[in-house]
Structures are given as C-alpha cells and as structure tokens.
C-alpha positions in Angstrom: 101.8 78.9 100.8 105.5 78.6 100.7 105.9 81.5 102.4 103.7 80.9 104.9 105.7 77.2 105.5 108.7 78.7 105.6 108.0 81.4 108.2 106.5 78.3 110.6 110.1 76.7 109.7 111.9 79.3 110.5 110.0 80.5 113.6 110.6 76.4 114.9 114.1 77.0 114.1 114.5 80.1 116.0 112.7 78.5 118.7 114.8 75.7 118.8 117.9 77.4 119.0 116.4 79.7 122.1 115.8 76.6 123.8 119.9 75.8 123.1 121.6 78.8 123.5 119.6 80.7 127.0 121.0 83.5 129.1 123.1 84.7 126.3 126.2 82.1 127.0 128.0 80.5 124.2 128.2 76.5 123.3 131.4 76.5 124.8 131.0 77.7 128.0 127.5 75.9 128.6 129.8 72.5 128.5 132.7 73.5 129.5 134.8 72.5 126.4 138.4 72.9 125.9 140.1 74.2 123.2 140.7 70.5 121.6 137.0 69.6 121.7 135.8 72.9 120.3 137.8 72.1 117.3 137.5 68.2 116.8 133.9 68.3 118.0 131.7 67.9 114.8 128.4 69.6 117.3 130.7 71.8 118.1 131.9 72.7 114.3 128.2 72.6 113.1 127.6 75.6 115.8 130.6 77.5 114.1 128.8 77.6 111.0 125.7 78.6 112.3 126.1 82.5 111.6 126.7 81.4 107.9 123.3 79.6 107.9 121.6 82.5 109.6 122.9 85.2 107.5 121.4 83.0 104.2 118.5 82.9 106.3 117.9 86.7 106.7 118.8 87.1 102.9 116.2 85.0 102.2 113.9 86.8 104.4 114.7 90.0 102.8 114.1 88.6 99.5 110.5 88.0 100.4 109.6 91.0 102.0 111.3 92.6 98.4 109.0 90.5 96.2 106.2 91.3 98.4 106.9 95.1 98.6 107.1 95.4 94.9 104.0 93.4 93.9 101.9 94.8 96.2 103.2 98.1 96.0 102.3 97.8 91.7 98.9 96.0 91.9 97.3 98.2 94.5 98.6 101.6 92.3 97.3 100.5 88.9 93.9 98.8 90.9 93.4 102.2 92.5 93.1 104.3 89.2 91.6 101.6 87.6 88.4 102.3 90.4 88.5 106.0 89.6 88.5 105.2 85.9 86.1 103.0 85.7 83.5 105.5 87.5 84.6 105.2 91.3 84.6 108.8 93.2 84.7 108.0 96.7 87.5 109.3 98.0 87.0 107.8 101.9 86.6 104.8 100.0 90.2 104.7 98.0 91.6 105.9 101.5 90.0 102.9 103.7 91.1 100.2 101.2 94.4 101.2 101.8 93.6 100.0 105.4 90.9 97.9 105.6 92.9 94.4 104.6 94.3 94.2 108.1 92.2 91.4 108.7 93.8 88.8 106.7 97.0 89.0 107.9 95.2 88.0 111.7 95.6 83.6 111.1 99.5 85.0 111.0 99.4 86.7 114.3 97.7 84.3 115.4 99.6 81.2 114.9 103.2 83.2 115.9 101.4 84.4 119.3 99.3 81.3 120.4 102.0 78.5 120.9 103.6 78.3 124.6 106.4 80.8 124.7 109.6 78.7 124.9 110.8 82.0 126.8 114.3 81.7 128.4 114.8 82.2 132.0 117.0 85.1 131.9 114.3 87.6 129.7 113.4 90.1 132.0 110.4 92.0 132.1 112.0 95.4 131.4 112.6 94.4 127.5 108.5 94.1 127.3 106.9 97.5 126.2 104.1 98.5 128.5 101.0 98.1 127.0 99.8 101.9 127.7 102.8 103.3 125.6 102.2 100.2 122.9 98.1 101.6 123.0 99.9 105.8 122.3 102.1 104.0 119.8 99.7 102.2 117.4 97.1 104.8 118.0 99.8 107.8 116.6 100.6 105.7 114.0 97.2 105.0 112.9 96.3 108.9 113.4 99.3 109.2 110.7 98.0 106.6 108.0 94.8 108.0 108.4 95.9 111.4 106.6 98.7 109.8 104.9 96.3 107.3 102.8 93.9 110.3 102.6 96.9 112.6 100.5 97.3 109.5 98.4 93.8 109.3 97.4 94.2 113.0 96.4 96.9 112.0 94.3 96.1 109.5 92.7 92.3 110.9 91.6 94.2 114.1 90.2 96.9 112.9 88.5 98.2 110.5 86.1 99.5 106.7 87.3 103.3 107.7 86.0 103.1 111.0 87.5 101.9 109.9 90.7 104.3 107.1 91.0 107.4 109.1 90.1 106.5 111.5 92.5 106.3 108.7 95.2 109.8 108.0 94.2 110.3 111.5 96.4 109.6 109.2 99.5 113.7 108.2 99.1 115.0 112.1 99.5 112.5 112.8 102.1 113.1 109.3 104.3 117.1 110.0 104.2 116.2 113.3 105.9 114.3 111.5 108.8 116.5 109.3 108.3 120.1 111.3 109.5 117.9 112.7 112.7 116.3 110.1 114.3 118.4 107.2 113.3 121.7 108.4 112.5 121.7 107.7 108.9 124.7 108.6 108.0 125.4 110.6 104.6 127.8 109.7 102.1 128.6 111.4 98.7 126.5 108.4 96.7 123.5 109.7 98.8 123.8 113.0 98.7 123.5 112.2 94.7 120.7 110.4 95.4 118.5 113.2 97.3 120.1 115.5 94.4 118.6 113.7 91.2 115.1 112.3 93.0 114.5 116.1 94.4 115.5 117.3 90.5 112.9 114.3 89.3 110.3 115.9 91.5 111.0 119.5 90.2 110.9 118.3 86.5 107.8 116.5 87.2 106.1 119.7 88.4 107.2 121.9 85.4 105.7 119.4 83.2 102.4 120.2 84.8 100.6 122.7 81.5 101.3 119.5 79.2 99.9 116.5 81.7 96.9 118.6 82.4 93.6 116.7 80.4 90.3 117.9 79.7 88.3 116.6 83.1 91.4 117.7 85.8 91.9 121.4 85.9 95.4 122.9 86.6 94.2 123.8 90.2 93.8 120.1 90.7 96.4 119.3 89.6 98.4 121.6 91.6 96.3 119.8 94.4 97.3 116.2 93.9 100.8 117.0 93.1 101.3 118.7 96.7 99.1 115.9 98.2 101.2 113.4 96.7 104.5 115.1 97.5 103.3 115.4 101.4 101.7 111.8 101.7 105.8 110.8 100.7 107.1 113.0 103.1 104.3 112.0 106.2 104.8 108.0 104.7 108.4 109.0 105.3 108.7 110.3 108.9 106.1 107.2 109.8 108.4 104.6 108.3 111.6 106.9 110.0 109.2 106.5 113.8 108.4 102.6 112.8 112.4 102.1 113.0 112.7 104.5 116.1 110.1 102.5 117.7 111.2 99.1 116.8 114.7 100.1 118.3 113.4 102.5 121.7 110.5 100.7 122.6 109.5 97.3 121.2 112.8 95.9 121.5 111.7 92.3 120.2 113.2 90.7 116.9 109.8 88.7 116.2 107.9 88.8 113.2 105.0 88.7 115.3 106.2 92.3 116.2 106.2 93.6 112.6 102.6 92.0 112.4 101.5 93.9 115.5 102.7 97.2 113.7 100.9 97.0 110.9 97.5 95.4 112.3 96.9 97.4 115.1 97.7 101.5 113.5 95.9 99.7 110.3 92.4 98.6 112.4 93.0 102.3 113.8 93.4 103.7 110.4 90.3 102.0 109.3 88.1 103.3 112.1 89.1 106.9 111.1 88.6 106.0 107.4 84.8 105.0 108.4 84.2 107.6 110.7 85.2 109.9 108.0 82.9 108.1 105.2 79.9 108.7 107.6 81.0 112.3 108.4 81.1 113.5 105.0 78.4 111.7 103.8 80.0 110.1 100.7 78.4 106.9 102.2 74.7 108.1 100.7 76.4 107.9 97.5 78.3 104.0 97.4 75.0 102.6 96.4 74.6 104.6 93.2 78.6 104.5 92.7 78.2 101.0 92.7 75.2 100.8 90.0 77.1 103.0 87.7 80.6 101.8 87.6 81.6 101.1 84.2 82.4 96.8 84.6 79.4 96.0 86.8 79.1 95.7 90.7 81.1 92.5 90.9 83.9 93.9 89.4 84.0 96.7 91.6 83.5 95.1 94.9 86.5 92.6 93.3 88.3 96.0 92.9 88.4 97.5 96.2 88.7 94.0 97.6 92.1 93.6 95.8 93.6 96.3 96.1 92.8 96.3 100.0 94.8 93.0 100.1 97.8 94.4 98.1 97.6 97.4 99.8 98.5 95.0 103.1 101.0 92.8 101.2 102.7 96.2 99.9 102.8 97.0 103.9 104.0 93.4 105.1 107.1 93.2 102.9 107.8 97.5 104.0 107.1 96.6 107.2 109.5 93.9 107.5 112.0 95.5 105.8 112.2 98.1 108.5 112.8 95.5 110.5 115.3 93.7 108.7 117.1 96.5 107.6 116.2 100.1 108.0 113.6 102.0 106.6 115.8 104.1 104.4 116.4 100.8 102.5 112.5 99.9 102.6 111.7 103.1 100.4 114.7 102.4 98.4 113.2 99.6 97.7 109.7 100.6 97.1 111.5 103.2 94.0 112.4 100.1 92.1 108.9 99.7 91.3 109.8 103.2 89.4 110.6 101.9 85.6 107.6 99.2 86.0 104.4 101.5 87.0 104.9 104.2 84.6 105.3 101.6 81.7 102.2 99.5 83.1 100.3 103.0 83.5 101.0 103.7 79.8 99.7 100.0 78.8 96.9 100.0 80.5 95.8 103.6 81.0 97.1 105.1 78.3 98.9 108.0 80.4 100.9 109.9 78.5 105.1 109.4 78.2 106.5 112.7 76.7 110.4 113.8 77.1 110.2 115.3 80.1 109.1 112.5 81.9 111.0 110.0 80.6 114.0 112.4 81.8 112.4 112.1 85.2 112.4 108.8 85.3 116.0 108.0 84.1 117.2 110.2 86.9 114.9 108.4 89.7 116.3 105.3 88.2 119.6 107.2 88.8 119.3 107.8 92.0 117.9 104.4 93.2 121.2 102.7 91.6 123.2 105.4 93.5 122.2 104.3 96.8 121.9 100.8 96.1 125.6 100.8 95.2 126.6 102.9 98.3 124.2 99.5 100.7 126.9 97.7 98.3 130.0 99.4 99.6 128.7 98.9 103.3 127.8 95.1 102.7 131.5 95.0 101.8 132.6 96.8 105.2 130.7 94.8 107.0 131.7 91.6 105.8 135.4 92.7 106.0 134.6 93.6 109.6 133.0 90.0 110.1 135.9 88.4 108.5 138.2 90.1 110.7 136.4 89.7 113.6 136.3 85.5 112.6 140.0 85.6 112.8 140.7 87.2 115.3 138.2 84.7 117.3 139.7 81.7 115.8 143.4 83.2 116.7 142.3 83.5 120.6 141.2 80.3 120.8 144.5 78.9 119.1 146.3 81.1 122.4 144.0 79.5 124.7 
C-alpha cells in the first residue's frame, strides 16, 4: 500500500511540474527574471533545489524496485522447487506461472493511463512509438520469455535450488556482453574481474556435477538443466540488453506506465504460448491427477502456483524498472545479490547439499557482484563531481550576467 501511494504522489508531482515547466524553458526565462530576483526570490530558490529533491526521489525509486527485485526474485525460486518437490511435474505449468500474474499489475496501468493527459503543447507526435512496431516489439519479446521461462523450468526440475541460483548469477557476465554492443557499456578493469570470477563460478559449478548428482536425476539430466539454466541467463540477458535498447530507440517515454506496458503486454504474449504449449503437448490430461497427488493437498498447490505467479511479476516489476532507472547491467547486478540468500534458504528448507566446491563458487559470485558494485561507486562519484562542476559553473554565469 505504501508503494502504491507513493507512486500516485509521485506521478501528481511529476504532473504538476509538467504543467510548470512546458516546452522545455527554464523558470527564469518563463518570467523574465533578472539576475537579482533569481537570487532573492524564495520561488525562485525553491526551483534551484529542485534537482536535489528529484535525485532523492529516483533513489528512492530505485530502492523499491531493489526490494522488489530481491523478494520476488527469492520467493518465486524456493516456491518453484518446492511444486516439483512436493509431486508437481508439469513443466508448461512452472513455465506459465512465470507469466501468467500479468494480470494483477492491470489496476496499475490502469490508474497511470486513465487520468486526462496534462500533455504539454510542445510534445510532438514523432516521440510516440507507432503502434505496429510497439505490436513487433511486445510480440518478440514475449516469443523470447516464452523459451526463456521454458529453459528455467528445465533448470530448476534438474538441479538443485543452490545450483540453479548460482548459475543464474552467470546472467551478470553474459548481460555485460550485450551490454558493451548494443548499449555501449563501457568496460573497466573492476568488470572485467567481474565476468572473470562469475564465468570461473559457472565453470566450478559444472565440475562439481558427479557429486550433486542424487538418486532420481541422472547425470544426462543434469547435464540438461545445467545447459538450460546457463542459456535461459544468457536469452534473460540479451532480452533485458533489447528492453534498454528499446526503451532508449523506440519508446522514448520516461513513464512508469511504460515499464508497465513492457512487462504486461510480452507477459499476456508469453502466457498464450505457455497455454498453447500445455494443450500441444498434452501435459494438460495430466493437471487433474497432479493435483490429487501432490504431497500438501490441492489447496496448497493451487496456493503454490498462485504465489509464485505473483512473485514471479513482482521479481519482473522491480527488473523492469530498474532498466528503466538505470541500465539493465545494474538490474542483473542486482538480481546476483540474491546470491548468498537462496543457496542458504535452499539448504534450510530443501536440504540441498553445501560441499566445498560450492561454497568456493559462491564466495567468488559474491566477489564479483562487490566488484562491480564498487566500480557503479566510482561512477556515482564522476558523476556527482560532474554535477558539482556543472552547478558552479551555472551559478558563476549568472554572477557575470
């Protein structure tokens, strides 16, 4: 609920200042002040701190879509082997609850969509995507979910929760390649270190295959969800690299509504493939039994499916808007610091096993996380030295004037 109020608040706010500041001309020039009353003006003064405000603002923002990235992102892993455990086998199923939430994130598109546009008069119809290339758009992306969620499921019937989620972590080395070709992601030494220790992660991860293996997953299958999981990181990579690409080429609109749109409309696609593939392969004849037999009753596994299709979308809405916030480099980033937590839930609740080599793994995923996060911390610190400079300098031409 209090995210929900603040996102009306903000929205009213941003609103509100569209409805102040139109055609891209500063307070100043809209009343023609002079240099006296843009400094002993207290309106005036309040404007000059507005960056300050809005930069808290998108920190906060961030901050959400963190929390919600990270919770959903845990609950929807350990709720999707928890289904297989407990006697689930569908694996259409485990791919269209990945999807199939979209629909509770509609009262939010919704309510940002429906009020009268307080549009300025100087947006131009160019900036608005047509709707044939928004239809291509969402309709790739849901093509690429679709098989994505599908590779996941794989993964996550044939191997172990810590296994699975370490490998995951490979989404960072694999989104920094999309990354540095289709939106100039730069690469620094602290990244290259972080590609270096997440790909050695990975390759530790896959030598420790003889010891994961258990009595009911041969080593073929496991071979089988370790390659799944490795390309659903890489395809969940180049989709979040496109989201970015897109957000930047072809949406061009700094709206939550617009992170909404991209995850409900490839998600209701996603979800009609997911179906269509249920009926296809018949696994739909079986649900009924499934259903019967699973270990904690039927209520418990319709709760199941239902749950983790609503963190599933909560996992998406704080990715989503952290693409949009930030890049989507930083969104998987992100989505690794749920690296030391799912392994140790795994081992709680699923008893997975913890031997050396994985631990090993894990410390240097951990490593590389903490490398790249310190190398967004050496760019915050650019950029703020840029914004200081740039302050100055601003404040010193007005002084002239």
């Amino acid at each position: 609920m209090s995210f929900l109020l603040y996102l009306v608040l903000d929205q009213i706010g941003k609103r509100k200042l569209t409805s102040q500041f139109t055609c891209g001309t500063s307070p100043v020039d809209n009343q023609g002040l002079d240099a006296d009353t843009y400094t002993s003006d207290p309106s005036v003064a309040s404007r000059i701190s507005l960056p300050k405000l809005i930069h808290y603002k998108w920190w906060l923002r961030v901050s959400i879509y963190i929390l919600f990235l990270l919770s959903g992102q845990s609950a929807a892993t350990l709720l999707g082997r928890l289904y297989y455990d407990k006697g689930g086998n569908s694996k259409w199923m485990a791919t269209l609850v990945q999807s199939a939430g979209f629909p509770v994130l509609l009262p939010l598109l919704f309510f940002f969509s429906s009020p009268a546009k307080l549009t300025t008069t100087c947006s131009s119809s160019s900036t608005q995507p047509k709707v044939s290339s928004l239809v291509l758009l969402y309709l790739f992306f849901g093509l690429i979910l679709t098989g994505d969620n599908m590779m996941y499921s794989y993964g996550l019937l044939y191997l172990p929760v810590s296994t699975y989620s370490l490998l995951c972590a490979t989404q960072l080395a694999f989104n920094a390649l999309f990354s540095y070709f289709l939106n100039s992601q730069k690469f620094t030494p602290f990244i290259l270190n972080s590609l270096v220790l997440l790909t050695t992660s990975a390759s530790l991860l896959a030598l420790n295959a003889d010891s994961e293996n258990t009595s009911d997953v041969s080593k073929s299958k496991y071979v089988i969800g370790f390659l799944c999981t490795l390309g659903a990181s890489a395809a969940y990579s180049l989709y979040l690299s496109l989201v970015q690409l897109s957000f930047q080429k072809i949406i061009k609109r700094e709206t939550f509504c617009s992170v909404l749109d991209m995850q409900i409309y490839p998600s209701f696609l996603a979800t009609c493939g997911c179906i269509l593939g249920l009926f296809v392969s018949g696994e739909w004849r079986s649900l009924g039994k499934e259903m019967k037999e699973y270990q904690e009753g039927k209520v418990s596994y319709v709760m199941t499916l239902v749950w983790t299709a609503l963190m599933w979308q909560v996992c998406s809405v704080g990715l989503l808007g952290l693409v949009f916030e930030v890049s989507s480099l930083f969104s998987n980033v992100i989505s690794t610091l749920a690296l030391p937590v799912i392994p140790i839930l795994a081992v709680i609740f699923f008893h997975d096993k913890m031997n050396g080599v994985k631990v090993m793994a894990m410390i240097l995923s951990v490593w590389g996380f903490l490398s790249y996060i310190y190398q967004h911390y050496l760019d915050d610190l650019k950029s703020k030295a840029e914004r200081s400079n740039s302050n100055e300098n601003s404040r010193s031409a007005i002084e002239v004037c």
